[in-house]
Each structure stands twice: as structure tokens, then as C-alpha cells.
Biopython code that builds the backbone (N, CA, C, O; Angstrom):
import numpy as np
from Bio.PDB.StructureBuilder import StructureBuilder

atoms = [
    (1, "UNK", "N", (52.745, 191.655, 284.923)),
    (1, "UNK", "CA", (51.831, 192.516, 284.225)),
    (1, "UNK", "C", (50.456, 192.349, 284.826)),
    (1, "UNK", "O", (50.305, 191.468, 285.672)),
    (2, "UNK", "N", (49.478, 193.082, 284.485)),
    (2, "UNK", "CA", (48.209, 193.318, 285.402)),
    (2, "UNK", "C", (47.191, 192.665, 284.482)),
    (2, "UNK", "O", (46.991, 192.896, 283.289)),
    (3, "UNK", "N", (46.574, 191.777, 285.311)),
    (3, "UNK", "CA", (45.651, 190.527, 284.424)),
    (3, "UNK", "C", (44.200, 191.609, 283.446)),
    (3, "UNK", "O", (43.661, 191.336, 282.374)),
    (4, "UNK", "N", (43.908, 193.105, 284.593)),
    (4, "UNK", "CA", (43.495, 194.038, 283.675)),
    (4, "UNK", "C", (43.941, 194.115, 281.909)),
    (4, "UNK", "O", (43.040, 194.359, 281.106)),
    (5, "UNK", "N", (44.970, 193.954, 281.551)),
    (5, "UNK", "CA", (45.347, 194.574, 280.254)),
    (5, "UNK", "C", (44.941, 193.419, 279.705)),
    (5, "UNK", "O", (44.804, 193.658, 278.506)),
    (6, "UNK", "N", (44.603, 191.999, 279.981)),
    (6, "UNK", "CA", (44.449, 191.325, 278.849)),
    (6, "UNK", "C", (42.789, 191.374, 278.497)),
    (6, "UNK", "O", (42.493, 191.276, 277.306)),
    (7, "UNK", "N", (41.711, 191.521, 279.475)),
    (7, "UNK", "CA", (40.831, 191.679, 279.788)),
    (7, "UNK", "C", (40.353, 192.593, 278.960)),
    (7, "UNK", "O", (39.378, 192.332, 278.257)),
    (8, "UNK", "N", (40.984, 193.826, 278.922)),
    (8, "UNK", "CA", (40.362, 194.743, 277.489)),
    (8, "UNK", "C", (40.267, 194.176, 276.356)),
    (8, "UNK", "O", (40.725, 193.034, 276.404)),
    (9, "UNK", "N", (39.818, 194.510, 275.205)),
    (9, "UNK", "CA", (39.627, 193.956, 274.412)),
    (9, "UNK", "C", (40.584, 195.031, 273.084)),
    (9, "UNK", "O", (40.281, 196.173, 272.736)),
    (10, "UNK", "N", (41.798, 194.151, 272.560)),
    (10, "UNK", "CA", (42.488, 194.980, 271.572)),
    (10, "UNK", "C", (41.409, 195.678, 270.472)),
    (10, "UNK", "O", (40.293, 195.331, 270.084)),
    (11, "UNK", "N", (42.391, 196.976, 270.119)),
    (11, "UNK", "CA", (41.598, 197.754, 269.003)),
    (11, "UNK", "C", (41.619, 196.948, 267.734)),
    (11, "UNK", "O", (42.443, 196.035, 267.687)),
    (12, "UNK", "N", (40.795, 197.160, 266.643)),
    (12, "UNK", "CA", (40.929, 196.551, 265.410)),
    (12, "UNK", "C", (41.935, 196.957, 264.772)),
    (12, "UNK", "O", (42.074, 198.169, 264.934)),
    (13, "UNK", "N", (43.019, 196.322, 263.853)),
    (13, "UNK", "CA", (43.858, 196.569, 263.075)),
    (13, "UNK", "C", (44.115, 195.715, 261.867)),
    (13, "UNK", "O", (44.058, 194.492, 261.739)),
    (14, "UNK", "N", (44.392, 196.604, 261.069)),
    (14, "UNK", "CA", (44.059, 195.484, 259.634)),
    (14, "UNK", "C", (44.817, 194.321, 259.466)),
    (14, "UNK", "O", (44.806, 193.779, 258.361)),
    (15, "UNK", "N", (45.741, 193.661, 260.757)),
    (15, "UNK", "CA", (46.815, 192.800, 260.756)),
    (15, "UNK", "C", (46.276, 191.665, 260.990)),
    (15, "UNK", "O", (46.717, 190.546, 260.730)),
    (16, "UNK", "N", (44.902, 192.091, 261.699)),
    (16, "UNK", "CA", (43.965, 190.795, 262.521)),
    (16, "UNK", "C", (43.022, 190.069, 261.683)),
    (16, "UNK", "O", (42.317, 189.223, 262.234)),
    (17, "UNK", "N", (42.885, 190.307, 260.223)),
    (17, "UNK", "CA", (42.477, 190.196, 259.599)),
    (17, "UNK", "C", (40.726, 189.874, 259.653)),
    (17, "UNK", "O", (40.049, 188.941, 259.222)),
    (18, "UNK", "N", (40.502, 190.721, 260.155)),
    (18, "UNK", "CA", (39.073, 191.299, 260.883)),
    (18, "UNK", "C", (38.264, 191.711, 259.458)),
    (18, "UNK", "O", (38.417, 192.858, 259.041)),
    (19, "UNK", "N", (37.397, 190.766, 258.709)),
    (19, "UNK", "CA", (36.864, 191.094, 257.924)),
    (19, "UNK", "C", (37.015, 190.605, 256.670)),
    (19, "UNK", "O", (36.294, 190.936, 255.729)),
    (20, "UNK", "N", (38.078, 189.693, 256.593)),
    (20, "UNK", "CA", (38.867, 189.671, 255.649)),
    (20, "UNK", "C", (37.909, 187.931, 255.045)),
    (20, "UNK", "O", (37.032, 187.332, 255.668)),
    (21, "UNK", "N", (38.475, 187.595, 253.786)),
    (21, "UNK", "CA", (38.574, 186.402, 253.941)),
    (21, "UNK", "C", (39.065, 185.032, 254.278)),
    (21, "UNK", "O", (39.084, 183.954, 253.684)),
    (22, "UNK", "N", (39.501, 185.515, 255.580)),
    (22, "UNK", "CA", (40.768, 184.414, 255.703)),
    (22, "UNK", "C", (39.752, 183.322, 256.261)),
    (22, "UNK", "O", (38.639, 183.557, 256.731)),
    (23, "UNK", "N", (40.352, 182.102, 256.114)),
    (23, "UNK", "CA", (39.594, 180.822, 256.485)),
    (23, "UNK", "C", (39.656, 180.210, 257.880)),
    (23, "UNK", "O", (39.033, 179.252, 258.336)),
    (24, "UNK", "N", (40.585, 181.024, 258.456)),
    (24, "UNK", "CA", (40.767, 180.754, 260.092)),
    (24, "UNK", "C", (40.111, 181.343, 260.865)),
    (24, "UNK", "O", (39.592, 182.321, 260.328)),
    (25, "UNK", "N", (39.676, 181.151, 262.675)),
    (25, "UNK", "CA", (39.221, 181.694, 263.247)),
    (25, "UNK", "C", (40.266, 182.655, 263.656)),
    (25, "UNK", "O", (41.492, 182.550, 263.664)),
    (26, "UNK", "N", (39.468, 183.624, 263.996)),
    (26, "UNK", "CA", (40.601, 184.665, 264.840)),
    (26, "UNK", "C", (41.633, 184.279, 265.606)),
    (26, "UNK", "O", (42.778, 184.641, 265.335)),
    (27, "UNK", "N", (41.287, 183.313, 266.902)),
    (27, "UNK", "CA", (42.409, 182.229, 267.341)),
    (27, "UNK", "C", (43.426, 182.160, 266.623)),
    (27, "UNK", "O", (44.474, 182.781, 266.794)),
    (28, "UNK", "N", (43.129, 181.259, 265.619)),
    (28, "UNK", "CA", (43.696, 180.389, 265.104)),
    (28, "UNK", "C", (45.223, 181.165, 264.162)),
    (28, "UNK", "O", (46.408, 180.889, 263.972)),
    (29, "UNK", "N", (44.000, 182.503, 263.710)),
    (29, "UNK", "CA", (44.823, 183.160, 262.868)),
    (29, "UNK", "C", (45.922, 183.943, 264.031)),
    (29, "UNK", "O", (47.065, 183.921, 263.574)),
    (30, "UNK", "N", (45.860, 184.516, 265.194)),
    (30, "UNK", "CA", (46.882, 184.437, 266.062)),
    (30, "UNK", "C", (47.666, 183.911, 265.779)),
    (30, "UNK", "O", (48.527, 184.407, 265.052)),
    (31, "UNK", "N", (47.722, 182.801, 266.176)),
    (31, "UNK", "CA", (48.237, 181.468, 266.447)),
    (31, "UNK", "C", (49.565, 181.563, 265.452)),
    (31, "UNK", "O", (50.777, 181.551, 265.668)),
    (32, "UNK", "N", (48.828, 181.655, 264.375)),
    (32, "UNK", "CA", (49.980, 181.449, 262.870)),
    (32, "UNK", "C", (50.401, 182.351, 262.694)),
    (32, "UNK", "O", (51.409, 182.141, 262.021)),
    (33, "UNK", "N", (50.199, 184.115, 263.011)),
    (33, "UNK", "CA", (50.896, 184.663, 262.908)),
    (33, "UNK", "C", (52.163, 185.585, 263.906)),
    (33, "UNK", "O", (52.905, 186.551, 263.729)),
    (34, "UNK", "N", (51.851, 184.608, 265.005)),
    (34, "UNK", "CA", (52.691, 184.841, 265.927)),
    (34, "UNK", "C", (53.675, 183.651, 266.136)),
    (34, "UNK", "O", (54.537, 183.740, 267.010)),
    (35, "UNK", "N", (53.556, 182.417, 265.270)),
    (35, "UNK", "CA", (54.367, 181.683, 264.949)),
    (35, "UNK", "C", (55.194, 182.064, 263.661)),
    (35, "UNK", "O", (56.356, 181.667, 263.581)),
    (36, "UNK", "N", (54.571, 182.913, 262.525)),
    (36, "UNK", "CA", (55.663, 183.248, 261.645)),
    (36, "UNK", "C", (56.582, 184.625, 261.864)),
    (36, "UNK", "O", (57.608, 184.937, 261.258)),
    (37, "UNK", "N", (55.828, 185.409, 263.013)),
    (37, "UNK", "CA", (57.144, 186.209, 264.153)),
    (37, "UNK", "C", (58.242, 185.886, 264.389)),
    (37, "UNK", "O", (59.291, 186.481, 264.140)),
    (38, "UNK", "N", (57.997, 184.522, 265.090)),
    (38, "UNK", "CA", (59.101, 184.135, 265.717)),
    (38, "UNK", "C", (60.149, 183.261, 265.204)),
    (38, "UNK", "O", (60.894, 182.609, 265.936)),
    (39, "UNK", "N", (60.193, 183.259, 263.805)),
    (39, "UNK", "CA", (60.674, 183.068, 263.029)),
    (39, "UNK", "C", (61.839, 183.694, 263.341)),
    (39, "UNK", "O", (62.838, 183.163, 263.827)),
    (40, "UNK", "N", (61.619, 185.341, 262.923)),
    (40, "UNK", "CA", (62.199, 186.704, 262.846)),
    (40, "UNK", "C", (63.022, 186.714, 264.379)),
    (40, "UNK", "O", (64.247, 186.588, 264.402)),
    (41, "UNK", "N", (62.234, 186.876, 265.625)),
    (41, "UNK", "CA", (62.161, 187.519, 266.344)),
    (41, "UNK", "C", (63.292, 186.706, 267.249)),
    (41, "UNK", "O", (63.948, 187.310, 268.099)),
    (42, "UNK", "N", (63.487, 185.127, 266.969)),
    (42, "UNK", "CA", (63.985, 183.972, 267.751)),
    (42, "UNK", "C", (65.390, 184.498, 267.837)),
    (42, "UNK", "O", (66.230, 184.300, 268.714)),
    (43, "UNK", "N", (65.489, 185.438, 266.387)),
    (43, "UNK", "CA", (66.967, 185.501, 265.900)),
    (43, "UNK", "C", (67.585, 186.444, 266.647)),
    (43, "UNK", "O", (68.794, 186.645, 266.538)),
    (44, "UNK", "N", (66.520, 187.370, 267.797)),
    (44, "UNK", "CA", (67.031, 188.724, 268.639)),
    (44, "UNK", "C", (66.718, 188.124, 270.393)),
    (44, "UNK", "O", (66.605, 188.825, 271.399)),
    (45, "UNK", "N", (66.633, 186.528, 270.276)),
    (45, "UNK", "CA", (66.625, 186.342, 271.585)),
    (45, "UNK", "C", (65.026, 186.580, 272.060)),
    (45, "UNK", "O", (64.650, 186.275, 273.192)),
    (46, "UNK", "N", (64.176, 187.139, 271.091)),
    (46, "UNK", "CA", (62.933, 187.221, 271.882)),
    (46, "UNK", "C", (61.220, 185.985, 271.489)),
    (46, "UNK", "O", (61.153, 185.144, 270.593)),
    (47, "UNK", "N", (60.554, 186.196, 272.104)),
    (47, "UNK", "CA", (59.908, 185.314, 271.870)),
    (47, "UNK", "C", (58.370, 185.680, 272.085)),
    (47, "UNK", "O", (57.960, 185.671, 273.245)),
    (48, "UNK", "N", (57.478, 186.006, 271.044)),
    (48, "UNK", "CA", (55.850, 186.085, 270.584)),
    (48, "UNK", "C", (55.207, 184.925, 271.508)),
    (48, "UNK", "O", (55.898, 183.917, 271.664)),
    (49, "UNK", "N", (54.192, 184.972, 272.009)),
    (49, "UNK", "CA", (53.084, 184.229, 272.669)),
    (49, "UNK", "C", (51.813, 184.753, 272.534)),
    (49, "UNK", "O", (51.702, 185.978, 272.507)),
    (50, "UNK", "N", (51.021, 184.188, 272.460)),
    (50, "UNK", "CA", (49.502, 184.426, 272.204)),
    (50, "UNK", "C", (48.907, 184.625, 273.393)),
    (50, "UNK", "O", (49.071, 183.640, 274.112)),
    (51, "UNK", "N", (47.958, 185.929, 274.176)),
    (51, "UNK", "CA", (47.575, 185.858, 275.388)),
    (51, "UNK", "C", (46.502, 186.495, 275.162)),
    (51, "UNK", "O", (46.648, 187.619, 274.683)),
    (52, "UNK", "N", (44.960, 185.959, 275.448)),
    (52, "UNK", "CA", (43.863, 186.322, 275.928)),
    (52, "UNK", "C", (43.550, 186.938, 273.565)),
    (52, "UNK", "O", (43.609, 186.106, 272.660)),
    (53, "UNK", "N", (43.361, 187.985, 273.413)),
    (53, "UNK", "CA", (42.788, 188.186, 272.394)),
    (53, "UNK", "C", (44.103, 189.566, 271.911)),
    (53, "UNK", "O", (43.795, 190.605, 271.326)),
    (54, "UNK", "N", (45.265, 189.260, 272.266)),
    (54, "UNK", "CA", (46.714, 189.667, 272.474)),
    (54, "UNK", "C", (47.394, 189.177, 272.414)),
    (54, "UNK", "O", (46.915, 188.053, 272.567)),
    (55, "UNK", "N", (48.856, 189.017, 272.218)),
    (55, "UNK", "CA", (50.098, 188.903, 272.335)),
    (55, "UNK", "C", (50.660, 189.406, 273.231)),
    (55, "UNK", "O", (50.353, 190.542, 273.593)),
    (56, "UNK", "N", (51.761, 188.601, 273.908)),
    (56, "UNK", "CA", (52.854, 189.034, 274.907)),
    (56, "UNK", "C", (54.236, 188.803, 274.426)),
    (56, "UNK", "O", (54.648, 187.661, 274.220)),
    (57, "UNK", "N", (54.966, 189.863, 274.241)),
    (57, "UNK", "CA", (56.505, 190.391, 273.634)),
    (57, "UNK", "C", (57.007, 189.820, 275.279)),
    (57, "UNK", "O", (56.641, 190.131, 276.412)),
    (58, "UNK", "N", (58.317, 188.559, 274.581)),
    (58, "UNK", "CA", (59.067, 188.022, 276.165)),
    (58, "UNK", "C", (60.725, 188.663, 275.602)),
    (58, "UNK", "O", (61.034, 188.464, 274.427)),
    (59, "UNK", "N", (61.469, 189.237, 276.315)),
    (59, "UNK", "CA", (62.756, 189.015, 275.828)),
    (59, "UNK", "C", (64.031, 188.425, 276.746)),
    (59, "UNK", "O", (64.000, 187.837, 277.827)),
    (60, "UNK", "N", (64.841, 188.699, 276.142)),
    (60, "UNK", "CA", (66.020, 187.774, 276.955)),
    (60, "UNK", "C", (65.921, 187.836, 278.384)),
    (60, "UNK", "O", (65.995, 186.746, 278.952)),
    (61, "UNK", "N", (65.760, 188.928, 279.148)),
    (61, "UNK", "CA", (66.716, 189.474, 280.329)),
    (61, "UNK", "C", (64.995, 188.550, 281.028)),
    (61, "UNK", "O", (65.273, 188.120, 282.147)),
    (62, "UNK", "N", (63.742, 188.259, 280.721)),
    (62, "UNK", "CA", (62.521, 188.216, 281.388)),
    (62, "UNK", "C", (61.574, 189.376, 281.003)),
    (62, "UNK", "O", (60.425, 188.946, 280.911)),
    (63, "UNK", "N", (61.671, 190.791, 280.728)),
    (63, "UNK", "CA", (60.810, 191.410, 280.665)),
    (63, "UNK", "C", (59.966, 191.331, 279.697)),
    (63, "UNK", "O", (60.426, 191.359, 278.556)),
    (64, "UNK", "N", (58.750, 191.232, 279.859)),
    (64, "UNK", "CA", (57.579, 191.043, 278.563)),
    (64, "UNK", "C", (56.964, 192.524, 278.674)),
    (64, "UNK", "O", (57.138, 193.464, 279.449)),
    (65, "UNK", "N", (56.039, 192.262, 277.365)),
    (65, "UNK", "CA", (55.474, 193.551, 276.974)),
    (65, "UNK", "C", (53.997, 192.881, 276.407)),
    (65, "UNK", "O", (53.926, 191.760, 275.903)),
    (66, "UNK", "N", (52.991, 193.685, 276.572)),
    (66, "UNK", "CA", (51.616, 193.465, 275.706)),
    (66, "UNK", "C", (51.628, 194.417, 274.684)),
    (66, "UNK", "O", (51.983, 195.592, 274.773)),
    (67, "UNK", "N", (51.074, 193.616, 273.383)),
    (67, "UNK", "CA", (51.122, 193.851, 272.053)),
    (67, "UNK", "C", (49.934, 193.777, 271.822)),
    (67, "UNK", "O", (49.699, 192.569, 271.862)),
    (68, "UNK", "N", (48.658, 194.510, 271.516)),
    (68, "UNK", "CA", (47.778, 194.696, 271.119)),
    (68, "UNK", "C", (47.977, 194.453, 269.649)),
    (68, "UNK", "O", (47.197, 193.500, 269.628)),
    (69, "UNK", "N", (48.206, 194.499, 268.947)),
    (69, "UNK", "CA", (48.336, 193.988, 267.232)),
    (69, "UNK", "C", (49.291, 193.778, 266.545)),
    (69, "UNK", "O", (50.121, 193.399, 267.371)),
    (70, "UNK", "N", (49.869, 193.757, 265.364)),
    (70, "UNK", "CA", (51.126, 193.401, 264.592)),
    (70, "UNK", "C", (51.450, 194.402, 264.260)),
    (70, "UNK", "O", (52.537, 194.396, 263.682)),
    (71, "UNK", "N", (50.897, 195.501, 264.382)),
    (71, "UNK", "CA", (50.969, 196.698, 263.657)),
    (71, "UNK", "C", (52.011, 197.181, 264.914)),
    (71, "UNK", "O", (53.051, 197.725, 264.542)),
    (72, "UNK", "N", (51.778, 197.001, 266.544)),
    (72, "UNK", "CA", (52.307, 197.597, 267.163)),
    (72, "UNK", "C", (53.952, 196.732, 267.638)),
    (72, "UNK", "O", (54.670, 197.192, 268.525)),
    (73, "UNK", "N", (54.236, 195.695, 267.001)),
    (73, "UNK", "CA", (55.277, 194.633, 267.384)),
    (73, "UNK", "C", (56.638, 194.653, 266.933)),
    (73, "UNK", "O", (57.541, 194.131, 267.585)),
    (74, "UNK", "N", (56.807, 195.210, 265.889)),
    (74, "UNK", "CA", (58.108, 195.882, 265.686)),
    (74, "UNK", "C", (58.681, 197.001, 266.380)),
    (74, "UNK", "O", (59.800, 197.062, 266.889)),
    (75, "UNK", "N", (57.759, 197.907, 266.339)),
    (75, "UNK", "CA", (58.462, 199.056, 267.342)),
    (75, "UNK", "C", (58.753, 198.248, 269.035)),
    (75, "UNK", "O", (59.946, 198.227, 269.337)),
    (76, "UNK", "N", (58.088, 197.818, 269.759)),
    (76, "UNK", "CA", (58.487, 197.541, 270.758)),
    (76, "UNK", "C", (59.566, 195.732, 271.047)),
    (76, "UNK", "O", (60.044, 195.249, 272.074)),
    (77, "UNK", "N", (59.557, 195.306, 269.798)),
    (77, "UNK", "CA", (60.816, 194.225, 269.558)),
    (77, "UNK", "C", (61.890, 195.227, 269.942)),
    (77, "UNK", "O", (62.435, 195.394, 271.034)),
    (78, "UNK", "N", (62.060, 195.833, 268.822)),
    (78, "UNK", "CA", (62.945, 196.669, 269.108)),
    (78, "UNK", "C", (63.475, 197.517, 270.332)),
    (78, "UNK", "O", (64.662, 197.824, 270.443)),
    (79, "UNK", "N", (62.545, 197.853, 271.197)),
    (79, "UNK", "CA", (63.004, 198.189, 271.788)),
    (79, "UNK", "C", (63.364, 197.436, 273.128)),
    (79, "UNK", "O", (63.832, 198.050, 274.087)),
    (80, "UNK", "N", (63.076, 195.795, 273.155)),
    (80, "UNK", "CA", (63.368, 194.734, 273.863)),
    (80, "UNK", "C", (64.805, 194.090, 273.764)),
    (80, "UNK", "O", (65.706, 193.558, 274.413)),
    (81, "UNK", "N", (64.328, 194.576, 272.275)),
    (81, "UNK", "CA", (66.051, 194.058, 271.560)),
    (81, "UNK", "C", (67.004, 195.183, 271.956)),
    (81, "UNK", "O", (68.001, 194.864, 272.603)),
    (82, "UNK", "N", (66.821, 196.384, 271.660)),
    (82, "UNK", "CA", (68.163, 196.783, 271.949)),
    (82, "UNK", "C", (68.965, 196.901, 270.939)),
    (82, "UNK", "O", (70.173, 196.916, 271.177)),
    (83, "UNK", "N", (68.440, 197.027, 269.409)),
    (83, "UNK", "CA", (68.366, 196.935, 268.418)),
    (83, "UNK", "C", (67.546, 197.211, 267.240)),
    (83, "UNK", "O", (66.359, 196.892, 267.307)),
    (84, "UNK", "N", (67.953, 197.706, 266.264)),
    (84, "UNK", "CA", (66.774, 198.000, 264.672)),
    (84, "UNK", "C", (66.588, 196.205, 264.733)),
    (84, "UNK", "O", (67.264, 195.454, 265.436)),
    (85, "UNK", "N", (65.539, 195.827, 263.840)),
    (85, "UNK", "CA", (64.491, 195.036, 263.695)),
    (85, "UNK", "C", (64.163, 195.435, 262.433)),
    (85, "UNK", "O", (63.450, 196.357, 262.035)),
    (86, "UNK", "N", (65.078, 194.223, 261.608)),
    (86, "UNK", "CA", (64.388, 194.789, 259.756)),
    (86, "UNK", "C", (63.803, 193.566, 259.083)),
    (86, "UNK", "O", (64.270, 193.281, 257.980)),
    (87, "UNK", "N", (62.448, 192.484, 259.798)),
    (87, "UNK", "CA", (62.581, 191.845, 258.787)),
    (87, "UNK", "C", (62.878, 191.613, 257.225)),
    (87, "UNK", "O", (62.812, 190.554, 256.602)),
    (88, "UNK", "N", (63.169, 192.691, 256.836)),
    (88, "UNK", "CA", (63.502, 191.724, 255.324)),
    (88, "UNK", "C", (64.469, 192.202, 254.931)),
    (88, "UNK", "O", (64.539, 192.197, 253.702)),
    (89, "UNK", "N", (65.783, 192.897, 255.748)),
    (89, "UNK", "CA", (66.811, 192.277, 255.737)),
    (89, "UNK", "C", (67.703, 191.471, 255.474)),
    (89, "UNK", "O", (67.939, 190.612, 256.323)),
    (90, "UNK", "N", (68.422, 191.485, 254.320)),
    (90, "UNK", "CA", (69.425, 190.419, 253.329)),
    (90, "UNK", "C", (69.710, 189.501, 254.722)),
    (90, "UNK", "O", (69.044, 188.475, 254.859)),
    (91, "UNK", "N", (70.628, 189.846, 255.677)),
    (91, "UNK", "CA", (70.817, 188.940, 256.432)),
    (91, "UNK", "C", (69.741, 188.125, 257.150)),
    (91, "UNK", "O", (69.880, 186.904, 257.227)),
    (92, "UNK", "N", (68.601, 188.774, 257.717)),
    (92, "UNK", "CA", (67.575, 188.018, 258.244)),
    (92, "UNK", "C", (66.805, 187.015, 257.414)),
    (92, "UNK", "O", (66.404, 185.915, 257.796)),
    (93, "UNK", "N", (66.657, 187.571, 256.200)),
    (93, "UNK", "CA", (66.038, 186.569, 255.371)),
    (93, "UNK", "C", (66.807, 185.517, 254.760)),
    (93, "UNK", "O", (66.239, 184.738, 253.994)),
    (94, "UNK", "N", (68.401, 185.373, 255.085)),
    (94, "UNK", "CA", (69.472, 184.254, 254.481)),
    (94, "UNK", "C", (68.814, 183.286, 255.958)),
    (94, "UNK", "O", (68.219, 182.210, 255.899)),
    (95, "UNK", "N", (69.062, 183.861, 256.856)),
    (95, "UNK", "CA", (68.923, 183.077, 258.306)),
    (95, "UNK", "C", (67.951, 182.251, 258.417)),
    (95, "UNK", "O", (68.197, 181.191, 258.992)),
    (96, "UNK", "N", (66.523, 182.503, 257.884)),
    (96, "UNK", "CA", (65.508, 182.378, 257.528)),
    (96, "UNK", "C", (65.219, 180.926, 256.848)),
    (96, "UNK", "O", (64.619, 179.913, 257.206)),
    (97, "UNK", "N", (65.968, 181.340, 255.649)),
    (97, "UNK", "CA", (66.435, 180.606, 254.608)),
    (97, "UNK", "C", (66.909, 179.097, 254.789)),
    (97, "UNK", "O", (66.642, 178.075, 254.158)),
    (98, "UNK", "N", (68.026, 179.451, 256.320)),
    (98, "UNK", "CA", (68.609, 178.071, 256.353)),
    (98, "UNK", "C", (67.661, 177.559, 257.689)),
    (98, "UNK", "O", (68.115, 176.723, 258.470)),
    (99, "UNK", "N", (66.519, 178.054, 257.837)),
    (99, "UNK", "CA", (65.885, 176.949, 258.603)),
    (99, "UNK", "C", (66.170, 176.934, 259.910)),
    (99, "UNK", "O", (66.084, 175.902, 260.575)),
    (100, "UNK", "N", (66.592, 178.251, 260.473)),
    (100, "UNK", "CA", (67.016, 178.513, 261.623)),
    (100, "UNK", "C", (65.618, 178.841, 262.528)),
    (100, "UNK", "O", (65.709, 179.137, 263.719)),
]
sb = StructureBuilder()
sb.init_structure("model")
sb.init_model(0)
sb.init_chain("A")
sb.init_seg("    ")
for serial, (resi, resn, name, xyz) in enumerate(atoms, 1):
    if name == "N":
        sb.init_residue(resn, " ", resi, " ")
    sb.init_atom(name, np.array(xyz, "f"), 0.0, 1.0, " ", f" {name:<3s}", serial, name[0])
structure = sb.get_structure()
């Protein structure tokens, strides 16, 4: 991928919690919510990373994707996966459940 795309600076989206009161830095808040992704996401073979003031979508085969916000990360799971993508999903959320 082209070191350009991380360099822009993502649009605001209310996922980033830009404004909000959350007690984390922006970092930080990344951080945690691209760790409770991959929760979800571990279960389709793919894997969330934090890059520059972005996310990078990795999936099985190697191909990654840039994710400008959370808002935009389901649609393109999905289409990494090769598969619908329902977190809350009876089955995803049993999986969940046992600590997988």
C-alpha cells in the first residue's frame, strides 16, 4: 500500500469519539477499539491493526486494506472475508462468550 494514504489525515466519524467524553487519548482510544474488533474479526481469519491515525484490515490470503474509521470496517471485513459479518450474531456472540 502507498505510505501516501496513511499520511492523509482520516475524516471525522462519530466512532472516533472526537468530542466526546471519553477519558482516552485518541491513540489510545484506537488502540481499544481495534482490539475489541478483533475479537469479532479473529473468528473470519482477519486481523485489525492500528496505522498512522488509521487502521489496516489484514486477511488470510495477505491482502490488507486501509480503514479510515469503524464506520467503514464492516463493509470491507466482509468483503476480505468472503462472507456476511454480523457481529451480534447468536453464533458470534456464543464464540465470544467462550473466550475465544
Amino acid at each position: 500500500m502507498c505510505g501516501l494514504c496513511g499520511a492523509l489525515g482520516a475524516g471525522d466519524h462519530w466512532s472516533s469519539g472526537a468530542g466526546s467524553a471519553t477519558l482516552l487519548a485518541p491513540a489510545a482510544e484506537r488502540y481499544r477499539q481495534a482490539e475489541a474488533a478483533n475479537r469479532v474479526l479473529g473468528l473470519y481469519g482477519l486481523r485489525l491493526k492500528v496505522w498512522n491515525d488509521r487502521y489496516t484490515l489484514h486477511g488470510r490470503t495477505g491482502r490488507s486494506v486501509v480503514v479510515g474509521h469503524m464506520g467503514e470496517l464492516w463493509p470491507l471485513a466482509e468483503t476480505l472475508a468472503g462472507c456476511a459479518i454480523d457481529p451480534l450474531d447468536a453464533s458470534v456472540m456464543l464464540e465470544m462468550e467462550r473466550g475465544r
